[in-house]
NUVEXFI-137051 format. One record per atom (N, C-alpha, C, O): residue in one letter; atom name; x, y, z; residue number from 1. Coordinates in steps of 0.2 Angstrom, whole numbers, plus 5000, padded with zeros to 4 digits. Example, Ala and Ser with C-alpha at 12.3 -4.5 7.8 and 13.67 -1.06 7.14 Angstrom:
BEGIN
ATOM,residuo,atomo,c1,c2,c3,num
ATOM,a,N,5066,4972,5039,1
ATOM,a,CA,5062,4978,5039,1
ATOM,a,C,5066,4984,5039,1
ATOM,a,O,5071,4983,5042,1
ATOM,s,N,5064,4989,5035,2
ATOM,s,CA,5068,4995,5036,2
ATOM,s,C,5064,5000,5039,2
ATOM,s,O,5067,5006,5040,2
// end
This chain:
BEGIN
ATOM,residuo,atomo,c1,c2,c3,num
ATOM,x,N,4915,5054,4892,1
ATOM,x,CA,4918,5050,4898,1
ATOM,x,C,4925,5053,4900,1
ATOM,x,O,4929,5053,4895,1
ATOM,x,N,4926,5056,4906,2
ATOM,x,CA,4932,5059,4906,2
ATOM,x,C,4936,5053,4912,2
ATOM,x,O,4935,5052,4917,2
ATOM,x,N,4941,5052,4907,3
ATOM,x,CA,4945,5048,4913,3
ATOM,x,C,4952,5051,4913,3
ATOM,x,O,4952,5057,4910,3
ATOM,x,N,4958,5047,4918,4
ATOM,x,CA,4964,5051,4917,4
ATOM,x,C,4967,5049,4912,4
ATOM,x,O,4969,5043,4911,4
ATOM,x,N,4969,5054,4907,5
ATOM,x,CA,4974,5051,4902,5
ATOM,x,C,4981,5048,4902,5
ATOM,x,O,4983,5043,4899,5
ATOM,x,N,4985,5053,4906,6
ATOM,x,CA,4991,5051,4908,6
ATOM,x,C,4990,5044,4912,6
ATOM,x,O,4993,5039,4911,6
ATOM,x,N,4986,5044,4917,7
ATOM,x,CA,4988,5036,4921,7
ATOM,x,C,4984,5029,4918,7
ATOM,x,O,4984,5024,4920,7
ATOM,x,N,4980,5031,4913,8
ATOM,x,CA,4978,5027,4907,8
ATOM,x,C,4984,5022,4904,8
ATOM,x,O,4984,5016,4903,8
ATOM,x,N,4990,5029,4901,9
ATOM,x,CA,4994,5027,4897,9
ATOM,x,C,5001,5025,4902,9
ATOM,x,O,5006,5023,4900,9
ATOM,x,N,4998,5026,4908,10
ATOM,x,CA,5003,5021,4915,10
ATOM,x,C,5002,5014,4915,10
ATOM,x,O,5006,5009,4915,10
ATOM,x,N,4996,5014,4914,11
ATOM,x,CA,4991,5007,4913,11
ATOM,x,C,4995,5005,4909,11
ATOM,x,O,5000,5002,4910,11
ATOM,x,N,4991,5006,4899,12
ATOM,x,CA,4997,5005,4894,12
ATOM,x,C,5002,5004,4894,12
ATOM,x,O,5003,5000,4889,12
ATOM,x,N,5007,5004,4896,13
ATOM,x,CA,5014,5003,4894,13
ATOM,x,C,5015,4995,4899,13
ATOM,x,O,5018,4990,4897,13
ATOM,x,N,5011,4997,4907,14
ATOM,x,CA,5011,4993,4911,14
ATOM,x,C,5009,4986,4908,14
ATOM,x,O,5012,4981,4906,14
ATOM,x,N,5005,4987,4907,15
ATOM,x,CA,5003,4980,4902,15
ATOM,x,C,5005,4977,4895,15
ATOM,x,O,5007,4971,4894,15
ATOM,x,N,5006,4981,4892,16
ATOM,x,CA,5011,4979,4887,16
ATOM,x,C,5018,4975,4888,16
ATOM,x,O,5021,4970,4885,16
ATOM,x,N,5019,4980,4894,17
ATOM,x,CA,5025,4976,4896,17
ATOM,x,C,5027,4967,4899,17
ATOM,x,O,5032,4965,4902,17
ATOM,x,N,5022,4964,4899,18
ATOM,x,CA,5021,4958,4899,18
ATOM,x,C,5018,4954,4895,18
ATOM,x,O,5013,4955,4893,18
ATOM,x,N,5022,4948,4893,19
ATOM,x,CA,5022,4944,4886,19
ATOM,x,C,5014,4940,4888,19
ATOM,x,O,5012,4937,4894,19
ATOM,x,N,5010,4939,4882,20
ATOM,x,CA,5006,4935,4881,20
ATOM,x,C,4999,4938,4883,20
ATOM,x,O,4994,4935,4884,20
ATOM,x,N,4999,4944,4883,21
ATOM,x,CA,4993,4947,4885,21
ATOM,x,C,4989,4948,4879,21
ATOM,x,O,4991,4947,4874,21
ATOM,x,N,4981,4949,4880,22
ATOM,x,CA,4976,4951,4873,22
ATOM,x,C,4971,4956,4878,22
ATOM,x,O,4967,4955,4882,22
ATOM,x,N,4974,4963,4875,23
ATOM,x,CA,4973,4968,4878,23
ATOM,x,C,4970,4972,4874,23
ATOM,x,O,4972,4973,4868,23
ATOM,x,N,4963,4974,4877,24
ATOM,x,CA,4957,4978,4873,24
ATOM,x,C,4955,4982,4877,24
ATOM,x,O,4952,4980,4882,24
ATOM,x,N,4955,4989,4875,25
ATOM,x,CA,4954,4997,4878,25
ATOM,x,C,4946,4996,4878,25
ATOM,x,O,4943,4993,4873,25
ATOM,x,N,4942,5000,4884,26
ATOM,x,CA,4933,4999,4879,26
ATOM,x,C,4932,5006,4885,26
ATOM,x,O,4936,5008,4889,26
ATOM,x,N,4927,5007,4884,27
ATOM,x,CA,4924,5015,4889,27
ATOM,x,C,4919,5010,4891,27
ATOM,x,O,4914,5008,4888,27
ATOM,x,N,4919,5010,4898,28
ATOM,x,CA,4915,5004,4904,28
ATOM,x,C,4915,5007,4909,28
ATOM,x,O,4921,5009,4911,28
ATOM,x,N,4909,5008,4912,29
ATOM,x,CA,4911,5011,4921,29
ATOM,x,C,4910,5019,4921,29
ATOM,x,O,4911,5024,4926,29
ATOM,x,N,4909,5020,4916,30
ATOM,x,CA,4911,5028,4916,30
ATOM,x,C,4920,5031,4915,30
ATOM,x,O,4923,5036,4918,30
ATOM,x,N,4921,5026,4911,31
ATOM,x,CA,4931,5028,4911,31
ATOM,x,C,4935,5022,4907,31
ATOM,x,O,4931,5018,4905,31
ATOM,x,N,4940,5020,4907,32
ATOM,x,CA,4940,5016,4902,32
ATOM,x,C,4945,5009,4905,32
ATOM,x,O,4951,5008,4908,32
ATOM,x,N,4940,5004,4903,33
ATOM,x,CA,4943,4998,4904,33
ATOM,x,C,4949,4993,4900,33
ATOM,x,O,4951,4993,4894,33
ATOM,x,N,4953,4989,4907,34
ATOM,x,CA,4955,4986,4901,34
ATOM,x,C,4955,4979,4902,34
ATOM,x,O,4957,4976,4907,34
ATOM,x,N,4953,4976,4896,35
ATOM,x,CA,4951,4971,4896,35
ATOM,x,C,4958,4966,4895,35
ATOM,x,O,4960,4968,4889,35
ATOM,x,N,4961,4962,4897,36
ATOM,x,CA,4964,4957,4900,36
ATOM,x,C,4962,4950,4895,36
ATOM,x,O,4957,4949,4898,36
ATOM,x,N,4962,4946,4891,37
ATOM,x,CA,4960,4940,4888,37
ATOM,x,C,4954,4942,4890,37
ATOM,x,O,4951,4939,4894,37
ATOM,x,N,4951,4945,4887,38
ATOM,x,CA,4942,4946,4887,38
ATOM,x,C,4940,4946,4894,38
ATOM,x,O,4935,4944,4895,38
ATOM,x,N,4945,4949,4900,39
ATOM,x,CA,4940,4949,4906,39
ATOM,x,C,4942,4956,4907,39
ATOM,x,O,4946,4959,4904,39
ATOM,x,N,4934,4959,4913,40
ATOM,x,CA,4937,4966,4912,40
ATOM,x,C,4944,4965,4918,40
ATOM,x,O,4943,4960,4923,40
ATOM,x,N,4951,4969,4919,41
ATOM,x,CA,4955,4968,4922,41
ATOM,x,C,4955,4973,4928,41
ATOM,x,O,4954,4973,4934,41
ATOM,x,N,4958,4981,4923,42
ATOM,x,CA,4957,4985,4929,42
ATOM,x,C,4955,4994,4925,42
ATOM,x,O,4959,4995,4920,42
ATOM,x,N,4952,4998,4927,43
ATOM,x,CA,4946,5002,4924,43
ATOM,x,C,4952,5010,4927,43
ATOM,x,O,4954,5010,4932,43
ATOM,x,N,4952,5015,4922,44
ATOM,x,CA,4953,5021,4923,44
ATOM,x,C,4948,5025,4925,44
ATOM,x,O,4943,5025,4921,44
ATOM,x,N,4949,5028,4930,45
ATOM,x,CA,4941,5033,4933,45
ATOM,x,C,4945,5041,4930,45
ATOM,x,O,4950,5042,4926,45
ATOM,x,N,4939,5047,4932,46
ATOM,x,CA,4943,5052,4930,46
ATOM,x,C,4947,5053,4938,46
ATOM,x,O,4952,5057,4939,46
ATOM,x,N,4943,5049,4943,47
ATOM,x,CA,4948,5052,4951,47
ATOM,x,C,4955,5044,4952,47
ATOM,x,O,4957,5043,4957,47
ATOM,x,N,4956,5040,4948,48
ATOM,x,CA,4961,5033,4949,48
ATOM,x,C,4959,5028,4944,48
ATOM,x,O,4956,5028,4938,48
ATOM,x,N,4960,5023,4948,49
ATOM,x,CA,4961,5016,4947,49
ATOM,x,C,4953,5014,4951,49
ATOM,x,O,4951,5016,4956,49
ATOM,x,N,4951,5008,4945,50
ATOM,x,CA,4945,5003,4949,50
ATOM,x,C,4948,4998,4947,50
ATOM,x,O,4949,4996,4941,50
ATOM,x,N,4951,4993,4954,51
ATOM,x,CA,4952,4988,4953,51
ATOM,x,C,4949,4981,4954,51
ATOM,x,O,4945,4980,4959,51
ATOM,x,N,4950,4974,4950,52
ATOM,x,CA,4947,4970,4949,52
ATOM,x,C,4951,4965,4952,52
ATOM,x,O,4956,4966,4949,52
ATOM,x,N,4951,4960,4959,53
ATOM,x,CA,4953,4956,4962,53
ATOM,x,C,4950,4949,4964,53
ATOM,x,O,4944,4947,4963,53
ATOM,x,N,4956,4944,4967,54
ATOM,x,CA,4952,4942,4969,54
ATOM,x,C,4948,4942,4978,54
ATOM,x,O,4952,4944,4983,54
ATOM,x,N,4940,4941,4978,55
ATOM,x,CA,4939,4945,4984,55
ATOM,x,C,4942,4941,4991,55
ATOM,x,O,4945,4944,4996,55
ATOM,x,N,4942,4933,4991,56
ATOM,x,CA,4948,4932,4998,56
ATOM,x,C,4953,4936,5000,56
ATOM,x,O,4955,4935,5006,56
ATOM,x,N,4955,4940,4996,57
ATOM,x,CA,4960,4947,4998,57
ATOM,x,C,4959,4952,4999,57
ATOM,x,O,4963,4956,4998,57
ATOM,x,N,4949,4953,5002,58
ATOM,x,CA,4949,4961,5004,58
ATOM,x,C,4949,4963,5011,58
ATOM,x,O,4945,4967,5012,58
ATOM,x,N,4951,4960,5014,59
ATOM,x,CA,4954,4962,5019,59
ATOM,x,C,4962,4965,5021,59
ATOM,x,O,4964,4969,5025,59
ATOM,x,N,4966,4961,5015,60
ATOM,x,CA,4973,4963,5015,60
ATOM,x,C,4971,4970,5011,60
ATOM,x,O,4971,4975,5014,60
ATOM,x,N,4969,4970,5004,61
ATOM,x,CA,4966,4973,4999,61
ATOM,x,C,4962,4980,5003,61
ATOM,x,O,4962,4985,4999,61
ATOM,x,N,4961,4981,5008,62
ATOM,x,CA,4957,4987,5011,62
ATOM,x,C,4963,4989,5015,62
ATOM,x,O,4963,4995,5015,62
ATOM,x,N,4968,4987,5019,63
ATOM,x,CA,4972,4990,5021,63
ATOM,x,C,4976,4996,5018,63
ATOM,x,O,4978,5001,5021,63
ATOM,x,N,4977,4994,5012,64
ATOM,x,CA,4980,4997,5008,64
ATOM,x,C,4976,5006,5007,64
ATOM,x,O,4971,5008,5008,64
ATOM,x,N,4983,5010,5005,65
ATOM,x,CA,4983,5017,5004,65
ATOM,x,C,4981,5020,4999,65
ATOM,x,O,4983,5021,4994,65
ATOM,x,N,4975,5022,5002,66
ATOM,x,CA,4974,5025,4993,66
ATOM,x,C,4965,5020,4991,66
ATOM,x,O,4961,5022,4987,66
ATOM,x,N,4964,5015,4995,67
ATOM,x,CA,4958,5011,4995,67
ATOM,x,C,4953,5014,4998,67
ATOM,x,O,4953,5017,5003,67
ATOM,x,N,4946,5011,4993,68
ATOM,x,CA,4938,5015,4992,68
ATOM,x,C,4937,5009,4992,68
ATOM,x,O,4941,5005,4990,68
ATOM,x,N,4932,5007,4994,69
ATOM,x,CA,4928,5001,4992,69
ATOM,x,C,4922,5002,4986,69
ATOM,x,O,4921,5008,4985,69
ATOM,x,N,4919,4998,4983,70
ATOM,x,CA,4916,5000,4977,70
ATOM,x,C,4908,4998,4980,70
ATOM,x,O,4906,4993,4982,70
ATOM,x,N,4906,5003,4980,71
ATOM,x,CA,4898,5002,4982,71
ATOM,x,C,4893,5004,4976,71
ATOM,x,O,4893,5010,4973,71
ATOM,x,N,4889,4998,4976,72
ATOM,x,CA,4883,5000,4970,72
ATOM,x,C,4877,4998,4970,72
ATOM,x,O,4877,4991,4970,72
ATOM,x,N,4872,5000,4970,73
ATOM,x,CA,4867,5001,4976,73
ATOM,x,C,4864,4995,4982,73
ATOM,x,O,4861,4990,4983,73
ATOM,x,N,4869,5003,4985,74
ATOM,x,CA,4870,5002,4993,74
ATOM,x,C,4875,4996,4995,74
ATOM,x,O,4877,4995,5001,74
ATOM,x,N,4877,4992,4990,75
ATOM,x,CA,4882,4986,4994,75
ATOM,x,C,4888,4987,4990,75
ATOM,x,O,4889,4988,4984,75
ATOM,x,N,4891,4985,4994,76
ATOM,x,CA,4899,4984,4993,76
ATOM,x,C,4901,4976,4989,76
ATOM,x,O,4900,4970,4991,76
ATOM,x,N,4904,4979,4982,77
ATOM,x,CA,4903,4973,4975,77
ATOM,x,C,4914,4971,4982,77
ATOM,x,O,4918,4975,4983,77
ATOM,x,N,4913,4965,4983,78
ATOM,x,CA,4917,4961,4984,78
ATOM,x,C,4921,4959,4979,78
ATOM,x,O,4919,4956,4974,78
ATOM,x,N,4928,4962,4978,79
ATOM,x,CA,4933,4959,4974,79
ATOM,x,C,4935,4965,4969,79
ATOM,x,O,4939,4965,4965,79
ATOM,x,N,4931,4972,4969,80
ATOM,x,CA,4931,4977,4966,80
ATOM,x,C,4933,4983,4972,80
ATOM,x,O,4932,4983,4978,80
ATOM,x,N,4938,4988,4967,81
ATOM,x,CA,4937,4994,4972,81
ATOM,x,C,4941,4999,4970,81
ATOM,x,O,4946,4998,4966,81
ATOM,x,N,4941,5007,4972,82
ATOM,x,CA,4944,5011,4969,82
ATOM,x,C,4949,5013,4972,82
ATOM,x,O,4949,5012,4978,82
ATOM,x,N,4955,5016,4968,83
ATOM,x,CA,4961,5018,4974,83
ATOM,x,C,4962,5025,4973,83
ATOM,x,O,4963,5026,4967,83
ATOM,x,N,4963,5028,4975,84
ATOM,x,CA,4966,5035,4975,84
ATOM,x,C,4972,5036,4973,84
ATOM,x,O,4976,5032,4972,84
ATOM,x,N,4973,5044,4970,85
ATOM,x,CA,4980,5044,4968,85
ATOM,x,C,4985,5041,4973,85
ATOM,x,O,4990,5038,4972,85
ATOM,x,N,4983,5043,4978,86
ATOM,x,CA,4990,5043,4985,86
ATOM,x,C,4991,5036,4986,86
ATOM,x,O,4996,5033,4989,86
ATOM,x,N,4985,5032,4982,87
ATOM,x,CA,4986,5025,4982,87
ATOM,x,C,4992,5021,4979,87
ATOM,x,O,4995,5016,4980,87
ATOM,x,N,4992,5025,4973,88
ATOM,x,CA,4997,5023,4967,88
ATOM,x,C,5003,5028,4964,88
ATOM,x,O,5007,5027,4959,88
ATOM,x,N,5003,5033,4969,89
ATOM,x,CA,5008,5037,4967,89
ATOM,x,C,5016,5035,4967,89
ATOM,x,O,5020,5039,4964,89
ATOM,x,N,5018,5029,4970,90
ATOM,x,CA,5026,5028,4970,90
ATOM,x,C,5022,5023,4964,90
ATOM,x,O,5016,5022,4962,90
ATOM,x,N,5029,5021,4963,91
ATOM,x,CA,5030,5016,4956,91
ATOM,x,C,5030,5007,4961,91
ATOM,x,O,5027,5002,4959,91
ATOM,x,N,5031,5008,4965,92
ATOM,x,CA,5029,5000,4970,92
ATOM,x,C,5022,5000,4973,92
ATOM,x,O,5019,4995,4973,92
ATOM,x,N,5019,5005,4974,93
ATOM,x,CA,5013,5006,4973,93
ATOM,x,C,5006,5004,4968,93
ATOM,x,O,5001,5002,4968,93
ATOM,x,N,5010,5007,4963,94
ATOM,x,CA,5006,5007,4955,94
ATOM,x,C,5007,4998,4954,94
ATOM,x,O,5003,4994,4953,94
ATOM,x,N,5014,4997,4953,95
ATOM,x,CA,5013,4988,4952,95
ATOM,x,C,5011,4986,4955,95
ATOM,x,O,5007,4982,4952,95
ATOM,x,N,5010,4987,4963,96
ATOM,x,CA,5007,4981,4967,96
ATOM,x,C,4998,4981,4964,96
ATOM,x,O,4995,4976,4964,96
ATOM,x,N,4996,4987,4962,97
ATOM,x,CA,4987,4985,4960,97
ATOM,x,C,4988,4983,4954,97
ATOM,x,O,4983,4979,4953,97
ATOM,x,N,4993,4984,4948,98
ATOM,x,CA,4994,4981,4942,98
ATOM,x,C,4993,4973,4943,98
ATOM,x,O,4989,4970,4940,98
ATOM,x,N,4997,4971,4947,99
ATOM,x,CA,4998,4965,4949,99
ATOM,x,C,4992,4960,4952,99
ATOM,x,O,4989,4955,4951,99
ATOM,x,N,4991,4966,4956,100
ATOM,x,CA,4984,4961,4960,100
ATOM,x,C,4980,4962,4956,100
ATOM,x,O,4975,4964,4960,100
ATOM,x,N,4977,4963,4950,101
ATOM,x,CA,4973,4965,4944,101
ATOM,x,C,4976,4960,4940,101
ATOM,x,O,4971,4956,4938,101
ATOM,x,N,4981,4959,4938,102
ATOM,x,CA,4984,4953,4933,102
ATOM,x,C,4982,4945,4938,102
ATOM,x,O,4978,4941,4936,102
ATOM,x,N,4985,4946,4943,103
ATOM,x,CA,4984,4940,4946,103
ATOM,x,C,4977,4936,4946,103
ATOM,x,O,4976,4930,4943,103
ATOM,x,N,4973,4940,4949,104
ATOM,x,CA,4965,4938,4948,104
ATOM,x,C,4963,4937,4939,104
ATOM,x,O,4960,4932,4937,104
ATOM,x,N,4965,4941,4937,105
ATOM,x,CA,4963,4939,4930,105
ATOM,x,C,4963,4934,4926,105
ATOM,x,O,4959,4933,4921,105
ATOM,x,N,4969,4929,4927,106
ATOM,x,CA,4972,4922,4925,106
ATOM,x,C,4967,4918,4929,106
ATOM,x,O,4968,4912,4927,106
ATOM,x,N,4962,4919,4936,107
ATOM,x,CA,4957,4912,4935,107
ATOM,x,C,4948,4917,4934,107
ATOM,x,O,4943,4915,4934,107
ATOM,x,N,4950,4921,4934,108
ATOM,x,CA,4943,4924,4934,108
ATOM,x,C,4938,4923,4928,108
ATOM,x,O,4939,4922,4922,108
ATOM,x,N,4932,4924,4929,109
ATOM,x,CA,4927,4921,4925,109
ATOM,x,C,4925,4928,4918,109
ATOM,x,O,4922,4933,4920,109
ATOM,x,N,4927,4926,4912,110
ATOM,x,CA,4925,4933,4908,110
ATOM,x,C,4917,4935,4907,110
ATOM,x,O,4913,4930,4907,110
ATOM,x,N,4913,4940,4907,111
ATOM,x,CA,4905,4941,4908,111
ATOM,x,C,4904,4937,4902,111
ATOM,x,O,4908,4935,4899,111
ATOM,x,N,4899,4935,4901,112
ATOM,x,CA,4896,4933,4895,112
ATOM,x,C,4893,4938,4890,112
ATOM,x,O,4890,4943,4891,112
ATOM,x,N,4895,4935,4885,113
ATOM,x,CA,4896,4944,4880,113
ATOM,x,C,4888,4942,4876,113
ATOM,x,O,4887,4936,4874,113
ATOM,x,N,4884,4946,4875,114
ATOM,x,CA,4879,4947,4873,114
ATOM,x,C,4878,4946,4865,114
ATOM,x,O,4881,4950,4861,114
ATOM,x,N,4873,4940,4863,115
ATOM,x,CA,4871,4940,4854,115
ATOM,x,C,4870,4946,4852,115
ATOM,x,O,4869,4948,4847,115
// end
């Protein structure tokens, strides 16, 4: 699975740096996620970021630079989506999808994990 390493460990640090988190790295999606209190939060591709939202915000959420919509087969998963580097190249860029990834995660529902 090749994802980016360097914006992995952009990820890393980003998360770490906020108290009270329970953070678990796992290889999902084809690249690796990171899981937020047992939800997945927001996933490293080897081309960016896939991020996890909430979807009442894909509209605001598609405006943005650097946004892919996440299609699997044939339909577009509401509330997911991929950003380009050009998306998250400044540092106010990179927070803002940290952010909207953390935000969603504090009401989101975790998958149900398998016996």
């Amino acid at each position: 699975m090749a994802y980016d390493t360097i914006l992995a460990n952009r990820v890393r640090e980003q998360l770490a740096a906020v108290p009270g988190l329970s953070i678990e790295e796992k290889k999902m999606f084809g690249g690796l996620a990171f899981l937020v209190n047992d939800k997945m939060c927001i996933n490293i591709t080897e081309e960016g970021l896939m991020c996890r939202y909430d979807p009442v915000l894909e509209y605001e959420v598609a405006e943005r630079n650097g946004y892919q919509p996440m299609i699997m087969r044939g339909r577009q998963l509401k509330g997911y989506c991929y950003v380009t580097p050009e998306g998250f190249a400044s540092t106010t860029d990179f927070n803002y999808w940290i952010k909207l990834c953390l935000d969603y995660n504090e009401v989101a529902k975790a998958a149900r994990r398998k016996k």
